[in-house]
N, C-alpha and C positions, 0 to 999 in steps of 0.2 A: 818740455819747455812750452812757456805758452809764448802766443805768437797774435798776432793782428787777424783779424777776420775782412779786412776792407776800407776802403778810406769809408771815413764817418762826415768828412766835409770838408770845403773847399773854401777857404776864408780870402777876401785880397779888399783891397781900399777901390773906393769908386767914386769921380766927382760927381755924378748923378746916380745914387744906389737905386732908386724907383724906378728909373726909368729903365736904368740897366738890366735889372732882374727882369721888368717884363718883356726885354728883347730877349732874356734867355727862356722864359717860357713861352711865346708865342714862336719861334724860331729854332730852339733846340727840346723842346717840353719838358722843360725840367721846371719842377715847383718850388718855389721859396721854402725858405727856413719859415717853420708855423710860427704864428705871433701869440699862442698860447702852448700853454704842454699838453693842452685835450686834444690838439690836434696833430696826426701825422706826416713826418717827418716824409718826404720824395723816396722812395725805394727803387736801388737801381737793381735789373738785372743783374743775377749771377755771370762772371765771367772774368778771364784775365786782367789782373792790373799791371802797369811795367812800373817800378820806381827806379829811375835813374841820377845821375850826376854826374856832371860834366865840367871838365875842363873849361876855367876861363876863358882860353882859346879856343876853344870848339867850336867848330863852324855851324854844327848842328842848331845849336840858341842861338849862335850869332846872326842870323838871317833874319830873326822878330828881333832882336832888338831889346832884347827883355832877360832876364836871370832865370823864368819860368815859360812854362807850356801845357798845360791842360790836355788831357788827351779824353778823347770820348768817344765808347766804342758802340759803334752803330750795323743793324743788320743788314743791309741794303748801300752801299756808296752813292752809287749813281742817283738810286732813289732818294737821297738825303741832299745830294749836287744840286740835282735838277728841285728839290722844292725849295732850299735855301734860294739859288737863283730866279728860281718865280720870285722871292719876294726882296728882289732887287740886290741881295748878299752877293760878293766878290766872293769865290771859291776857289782855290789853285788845287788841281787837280795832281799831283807826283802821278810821272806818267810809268814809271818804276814798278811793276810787282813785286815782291817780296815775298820769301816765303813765308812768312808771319801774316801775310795780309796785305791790304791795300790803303791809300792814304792821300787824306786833300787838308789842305791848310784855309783858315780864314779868320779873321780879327772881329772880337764883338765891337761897337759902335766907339767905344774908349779906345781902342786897340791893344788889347789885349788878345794874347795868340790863342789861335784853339785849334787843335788835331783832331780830326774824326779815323777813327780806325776799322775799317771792314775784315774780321779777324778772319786766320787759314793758317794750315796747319796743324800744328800739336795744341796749340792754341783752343782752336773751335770746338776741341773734345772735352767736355766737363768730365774732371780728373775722377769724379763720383762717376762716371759713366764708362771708366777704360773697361 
């Protein structure tokens, strides 16, 4: 059966597109979608994705405020805490470990939710790797 290789991209509405994207690349380093096809499309690291869905009632979305959540998995937390808050970003830290990993919450400038994920686990082992 064939199956999905990875999310290929992450689309949503924004009252300032410009400005937005470059708070996501000066801030999370992720590059825009190319303005030609000669140019290279952001490549992420290999590694776990989660697709979920949730109950309307779910407390889980209900706390942003939103239908969605972006999740984005980073090698370092702490290290990714502390640079986002040098540049003056609000980060909530889940003071929670998990076996999956670790995890802090923060809103890009629109408010739009974003999850950083420090994977652990069964997770952290590239399944090419067992």
């Amino acid at each position: 059966m064939e199956h999905i290789t990875g999310i290929g991209g992450f689309f949503f509405r924004s009252e300032n597109a410009k400005d937005l994207i470059q708070w996501y690349i000066k801030h999370l380093g992720i590059n825009p979608t190319p303005k030609t096809y000669d140019e290279r499309s952001w490549w992420q690291e290999g590694g776990p994705t989660e697709i979920s869905a949730f109950s309307p009632n779910d407390s889980y979305l209900g706390k942003f405020g939103t239908s969605w959540v972006i999740n984005f998995r980073v090698r370092n937390l702490d290290a990714m805490i502390n640079q986002l808050k040098a540049e003056g970003i609000e980060v909530e830290l889940d003071p929670e470990v998990y076996p999956n990993g670790r995890f802090a919450f923060l809103v890009d400038p629109e408010g739009n939710p974003i999850q950083l994920w420090e994977v652990a686990g069964p997770d952290k082992i590239d399944p090419k790797n067992r």
